[in-house]
BAKOL-290932 format. One record per residue (C-alpha): residue in three letters; x, y, z. Coordinates in steps of 0.2 Angstrom, whole numbers, plus 2048, in hexadecimal, padded with zeros to 3 digits. Layout:
BEGIN
ALAXYZ
...
# end
This chain:
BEGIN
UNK800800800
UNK80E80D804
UNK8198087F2
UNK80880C7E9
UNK80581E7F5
UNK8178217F0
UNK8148207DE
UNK8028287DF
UNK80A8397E7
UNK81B8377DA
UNK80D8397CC
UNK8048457D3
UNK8138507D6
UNK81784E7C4
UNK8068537BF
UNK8078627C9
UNK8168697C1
UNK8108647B2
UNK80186E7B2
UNK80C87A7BC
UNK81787C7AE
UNK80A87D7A0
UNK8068907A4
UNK81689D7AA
UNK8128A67B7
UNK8248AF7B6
UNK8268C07B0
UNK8288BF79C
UNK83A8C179A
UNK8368CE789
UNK82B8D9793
UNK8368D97A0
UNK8458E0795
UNK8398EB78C
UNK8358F479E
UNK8458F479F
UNK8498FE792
UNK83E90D796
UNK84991D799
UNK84692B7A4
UNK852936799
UNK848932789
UNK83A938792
UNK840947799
UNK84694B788
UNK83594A77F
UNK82D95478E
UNK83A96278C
UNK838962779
UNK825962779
UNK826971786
UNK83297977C
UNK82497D76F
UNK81D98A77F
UNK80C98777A
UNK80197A772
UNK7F197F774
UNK7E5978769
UNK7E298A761
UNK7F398D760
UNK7FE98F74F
UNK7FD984742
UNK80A98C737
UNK81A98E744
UNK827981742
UNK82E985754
UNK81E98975E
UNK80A985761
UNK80297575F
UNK80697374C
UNK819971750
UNK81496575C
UNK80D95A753
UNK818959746
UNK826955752
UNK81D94775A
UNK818940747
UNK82B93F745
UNK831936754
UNK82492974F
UNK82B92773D
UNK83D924747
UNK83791874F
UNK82E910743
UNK83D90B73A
UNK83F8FE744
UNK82D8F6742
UNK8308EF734
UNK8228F872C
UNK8178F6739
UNK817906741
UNK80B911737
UNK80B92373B
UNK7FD92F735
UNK7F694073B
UNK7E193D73C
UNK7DA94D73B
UNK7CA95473E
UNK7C196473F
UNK7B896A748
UNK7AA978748
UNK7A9989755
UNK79F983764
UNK79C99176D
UNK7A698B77D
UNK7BA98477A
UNK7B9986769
UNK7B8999761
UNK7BC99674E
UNK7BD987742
UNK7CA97E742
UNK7D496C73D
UNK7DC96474D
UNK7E795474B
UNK7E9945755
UNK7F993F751
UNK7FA92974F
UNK80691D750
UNK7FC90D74D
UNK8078FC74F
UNK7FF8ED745
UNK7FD8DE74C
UNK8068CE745
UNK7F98C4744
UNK7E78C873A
UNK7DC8BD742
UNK7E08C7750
UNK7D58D874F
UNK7D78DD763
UNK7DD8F1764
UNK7E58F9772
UNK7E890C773
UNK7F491577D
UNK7F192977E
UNK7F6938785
UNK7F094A77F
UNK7FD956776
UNK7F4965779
UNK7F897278A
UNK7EE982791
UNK7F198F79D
UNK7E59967AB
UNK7DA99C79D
UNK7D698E792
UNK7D2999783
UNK7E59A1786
UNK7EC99A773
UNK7FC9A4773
UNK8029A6785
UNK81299A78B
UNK80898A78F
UNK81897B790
UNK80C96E797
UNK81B96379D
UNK81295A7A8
UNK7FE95C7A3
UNK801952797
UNK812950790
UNK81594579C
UNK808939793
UNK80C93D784
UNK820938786
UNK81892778F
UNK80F92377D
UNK81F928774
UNK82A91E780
UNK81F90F77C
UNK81F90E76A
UNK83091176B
UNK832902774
UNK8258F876C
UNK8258FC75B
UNK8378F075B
UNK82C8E3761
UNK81F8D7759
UNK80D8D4761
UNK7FF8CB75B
UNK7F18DA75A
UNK7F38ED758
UNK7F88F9765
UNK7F390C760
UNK80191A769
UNK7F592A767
UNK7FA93C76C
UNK7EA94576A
UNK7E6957769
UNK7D896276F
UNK7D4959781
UNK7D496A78B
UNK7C797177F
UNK7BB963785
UNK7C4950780
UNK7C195376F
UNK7CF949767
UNK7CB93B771
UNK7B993C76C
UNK7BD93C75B
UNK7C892C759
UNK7BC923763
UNK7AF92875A
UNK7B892474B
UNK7BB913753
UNK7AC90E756
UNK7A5915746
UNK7B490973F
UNK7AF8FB74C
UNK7C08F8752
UNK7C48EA75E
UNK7CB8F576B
UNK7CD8E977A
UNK7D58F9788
UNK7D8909788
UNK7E6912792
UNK7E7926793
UNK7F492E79C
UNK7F193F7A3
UNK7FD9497B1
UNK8059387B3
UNK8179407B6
UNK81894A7C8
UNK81A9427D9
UNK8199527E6
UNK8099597E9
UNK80596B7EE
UNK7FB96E800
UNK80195D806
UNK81295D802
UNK81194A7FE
UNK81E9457F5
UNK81C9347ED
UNK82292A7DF
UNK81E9187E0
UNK8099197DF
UNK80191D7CE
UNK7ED91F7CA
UNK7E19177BF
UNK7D291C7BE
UNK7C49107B8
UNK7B09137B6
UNK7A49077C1
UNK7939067B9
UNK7999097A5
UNK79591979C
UNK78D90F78C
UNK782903797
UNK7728FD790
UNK7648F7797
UNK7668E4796
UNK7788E979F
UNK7718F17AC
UNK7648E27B0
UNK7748D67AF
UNK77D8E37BB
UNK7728E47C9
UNK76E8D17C8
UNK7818CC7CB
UNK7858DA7D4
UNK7958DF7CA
UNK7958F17CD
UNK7A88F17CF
UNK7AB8E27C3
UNK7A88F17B3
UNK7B58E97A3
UNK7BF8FC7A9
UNK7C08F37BC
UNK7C78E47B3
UNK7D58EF7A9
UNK7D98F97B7
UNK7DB8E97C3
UNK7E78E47B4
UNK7F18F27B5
UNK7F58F07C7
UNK7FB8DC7C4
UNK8038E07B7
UNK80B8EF7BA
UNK8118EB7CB
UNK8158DB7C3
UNK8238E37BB
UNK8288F47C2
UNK8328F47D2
UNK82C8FF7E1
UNK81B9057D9
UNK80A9027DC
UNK7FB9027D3
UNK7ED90E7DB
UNK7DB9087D3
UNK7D09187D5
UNK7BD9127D3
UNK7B89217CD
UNK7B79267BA
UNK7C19367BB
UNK7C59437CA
UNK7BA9527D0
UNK7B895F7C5
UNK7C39577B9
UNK7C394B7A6
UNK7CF94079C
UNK7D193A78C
UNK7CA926791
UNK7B792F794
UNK7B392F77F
UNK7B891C77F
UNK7B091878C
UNK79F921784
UNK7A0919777
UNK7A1906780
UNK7B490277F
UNK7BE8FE78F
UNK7C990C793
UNK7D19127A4
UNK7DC9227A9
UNK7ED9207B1
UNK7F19317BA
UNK8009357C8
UNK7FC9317DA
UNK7FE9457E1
UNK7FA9547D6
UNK8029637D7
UNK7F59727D0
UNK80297E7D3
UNK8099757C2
UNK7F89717BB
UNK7EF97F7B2
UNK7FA98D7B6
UNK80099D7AE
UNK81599C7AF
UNK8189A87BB
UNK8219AA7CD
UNK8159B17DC
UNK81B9B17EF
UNK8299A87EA
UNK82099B7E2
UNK8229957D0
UNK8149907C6
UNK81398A7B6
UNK8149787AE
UNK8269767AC
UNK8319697A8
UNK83D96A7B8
UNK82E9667C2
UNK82B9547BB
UNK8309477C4
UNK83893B7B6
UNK83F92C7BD
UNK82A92B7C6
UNK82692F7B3
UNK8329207AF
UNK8299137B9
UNK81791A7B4
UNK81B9187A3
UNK8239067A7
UNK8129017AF
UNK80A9057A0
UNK8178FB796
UNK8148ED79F
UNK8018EE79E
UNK7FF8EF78B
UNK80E8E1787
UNK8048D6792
UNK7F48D878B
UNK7FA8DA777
UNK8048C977B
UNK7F58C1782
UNK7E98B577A
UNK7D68BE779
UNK7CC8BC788
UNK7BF8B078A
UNK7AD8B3782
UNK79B8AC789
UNK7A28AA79B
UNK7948A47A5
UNK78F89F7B8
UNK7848927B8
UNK7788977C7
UNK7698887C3
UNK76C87F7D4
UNK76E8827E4
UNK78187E7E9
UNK78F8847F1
UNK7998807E3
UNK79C88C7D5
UNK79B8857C2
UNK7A48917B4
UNK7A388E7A1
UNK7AA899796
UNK7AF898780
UNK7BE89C77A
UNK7C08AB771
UNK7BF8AA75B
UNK7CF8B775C
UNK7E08B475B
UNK7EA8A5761
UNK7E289776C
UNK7E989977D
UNK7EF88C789
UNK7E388E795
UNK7DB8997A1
UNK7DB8A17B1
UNK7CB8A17BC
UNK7CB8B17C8
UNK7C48B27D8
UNK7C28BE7E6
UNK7B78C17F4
UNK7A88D07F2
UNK7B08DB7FB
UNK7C18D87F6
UNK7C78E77E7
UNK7D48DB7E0
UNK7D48CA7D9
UNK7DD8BF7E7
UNK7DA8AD7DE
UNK7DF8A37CE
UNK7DC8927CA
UNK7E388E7BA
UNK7D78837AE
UNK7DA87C79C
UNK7C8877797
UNK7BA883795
UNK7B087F7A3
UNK7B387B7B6
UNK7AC87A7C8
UNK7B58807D7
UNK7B087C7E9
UNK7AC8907EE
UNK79A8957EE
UNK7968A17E1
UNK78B8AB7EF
UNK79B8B07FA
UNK7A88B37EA
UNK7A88BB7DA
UNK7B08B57CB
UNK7BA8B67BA
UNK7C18AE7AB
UNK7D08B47A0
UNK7DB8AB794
UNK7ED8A7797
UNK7FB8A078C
UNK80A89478E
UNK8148A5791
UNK8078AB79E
UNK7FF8BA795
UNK7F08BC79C
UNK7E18C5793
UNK7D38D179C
UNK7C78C77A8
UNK7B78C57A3
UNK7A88C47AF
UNK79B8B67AD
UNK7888BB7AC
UNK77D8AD7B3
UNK77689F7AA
UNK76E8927AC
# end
């Protein structure tokens, strides 16, 4: 009896690494170098450069080749073409244009604003999935119709913008199986227009986009008032109950309770395992709010128009630096100016994002029809899911757990069928699916709705 419990536990120890080994659950030695390679001084450099052009307002000169938004864009369009000639083609870099027509508030006369893209095509055409990546090029001052005065907007928003330039630069060396989309877009103080137009373009287009990141003040780690000086937290921001939700959402909402379970929730939760996955002494703040007090970004248009799209935002904001005439009262300078970004925190932010998208972009699609099979009474829990028509088959999947009051996922049980029962009562835990490969790429979760 002992020789043949010997040999039982011998093959269940095997088994075990096997089905161990089948899915990494080790950093991914590419992404890993590619956050690695993020530079503080690249950064700093395309901050400086795009304050240099003292204003770009998106009223501001079309016509200079050294100042106003015009400049600026054309100067962003060319550091994308560098890097695109290491993409082997795949780097395609456009200016979209749009115009767009006096409306009586933030917008005083006709006029064509730009959005300037940087799309990289995936590798693989069955896989149609889009990710985006944006920060806005434009800056204001106090007044927000002031076209002409010095506006250098280091860190509202070149600081997101230097993290979408970083990033292709990075990734555009790099092959990936779907498209990622680096945007800098214009006209986002005069009322998120820029990002209201490509969404709507890219709904009207029906893109696949599967997230959206915007970065927006992402750059500074001391806060006026408090003092606070801190560069190892970041924001994201992510909406509850979704902008686009329709009344059958709504029923499905309220019957699974999953007011904190929105598809921005599951990206935002994302972004704090991936990111803190990857970058050393940072962590992951998820805001559950769609956007600050009194305030907007760039994800809101996606998000209106049904994609999944979150903000990423530094931890402390200085408004001493936000909003602000250049100027020098009671000893105090004002102004957003470059010497008061805080690039190596600009570095990490911009690695967490790094590490978001290379994750996701190397992940099989997540699962599709992911259901909770509530037609008994049990305190087991049954899941079945599909997998998804696009892209590669993945090697299996990752059921998620957590308790309900619990913000975070705090259990995986990996699966490689399409269907399982776990011994936790569906009552006193909620639940997810996402797709994994061999690698451990592992897509968005995916909530199940009840069935029976």
């Amino acid at each position: 009896m002992k020789k043949y419990l010997i040999i039982f536990f011998v093959l269940l120890s095997i088994s075990i690494q096997i089905n161990a080994q089948s899915v990494s659950s080790q950093p991914d030695p590419a992404i890993k170098q590619m956050v690695e390679e993020v530079s503080a001084q690249n950064l700093e450099t395309i901050v400086r450069k795009l304050a240099s052009f003292e204003t770009r307002h998106s009223l501001s000169t079309t016509k200079s080749a050294t100042k106003g938004i015009g400049a600026a864009r054309n100067w962003v369009e060319s550091e994308f073409k560098k890097y695109a000639q290491a993409s082997n083609g795949r780097l395609q870099v456009v200016q979209d244009p749009y115009i767009l027509e006096p409306d009586g508030r933030r917008v005083t006369r006709r006029v064509e604003m730009r959005n300037v893209m940087a799309t990289l095509k995936g590798t693989n055409p069955n896989d149609t999935r889009v990710f985006i990546i944006s920060g806005h090029l434009d800056s204001r001052n106090t007044d927000i119709m002031d076209s002409t005065g010095r506006a250098p907007g280091a860190n509202d928003d070149a600081s997101g913008v230097a993290i979408v330039m970083e990033l292709a630069r990075i990734m555009a060396k790099k092959e990936f199986p779907c498209t990622i989309v680096f945007v800098a877009v214009q006209g986002e103080e005069q009322g998120l227009l820029g990002a209201k137009h490509l969404a709507d373009r890219a709904k009207k287009e029906n893109w696949n986009i599967t997230g959206m990141i915007t970065n927006d003040i992402i750059g500074n780690s001391l806060s006026d008032e408090t003092n606070i000086r801190d560069n190892t937290h970041v924001r994201v921001f992510s909406e509850g109950v979704p902008a686009y939700e329709t009344e059958e959402m709504t029923k499905l909402r309220k019957s699974i309770f999953s007011e904190n379970d929105s598809p921005s929730r599951q990206f935002a939760r994302y972004i704090k395992e991936a990111g803190e996955k990857y970058v050393d002494q940072m962590q992951v703040e998820l805001i559950y709010r769609s956007d600050r007090f009194l305030r907007g970004g760039d994800h809101t248009p996606f998000s209106q128009n049904g994609f999944t799209a979150v903000r990423m935002t530094e931890m402390n904001e200085n408004f001493q630096q936000q909003h602000q005439n250049v100027r020098t009262e009671n000893g105090i300078q004002y102004g957003d100016l470059p010497e008061f970004v805080d690039y190596q925190y600009l570095k990490k932010n911009a690695a967490v994002n790094l590490a978001t998208l290379a994750s996701l972009a190397l992940a099989p699609s997540a699962p599709e029809q992911v259901g909770i099979v509530t037609s008994n009474l049990t305190n087991k829990t049954t899941l079945k899911w599909q997998a998804s028509a696009v892209g590669e088959k993945p090697a299996g999947y990752y059921v998620l757990m957590r308790e309900t009051h619990s913000p975070v996922w705090t259990k995986k049980v990996f699966v490689n069928s399409t269907e399982t029962t776990l011994p936790y009562s569906k009552d006193n835990f909620l639940f997810a699916v996402q797709a994994v490969d061999a690698e451990g790429h592992e897509s968005l979760p995916v909530i199940p709705a009840p069935v029976r």
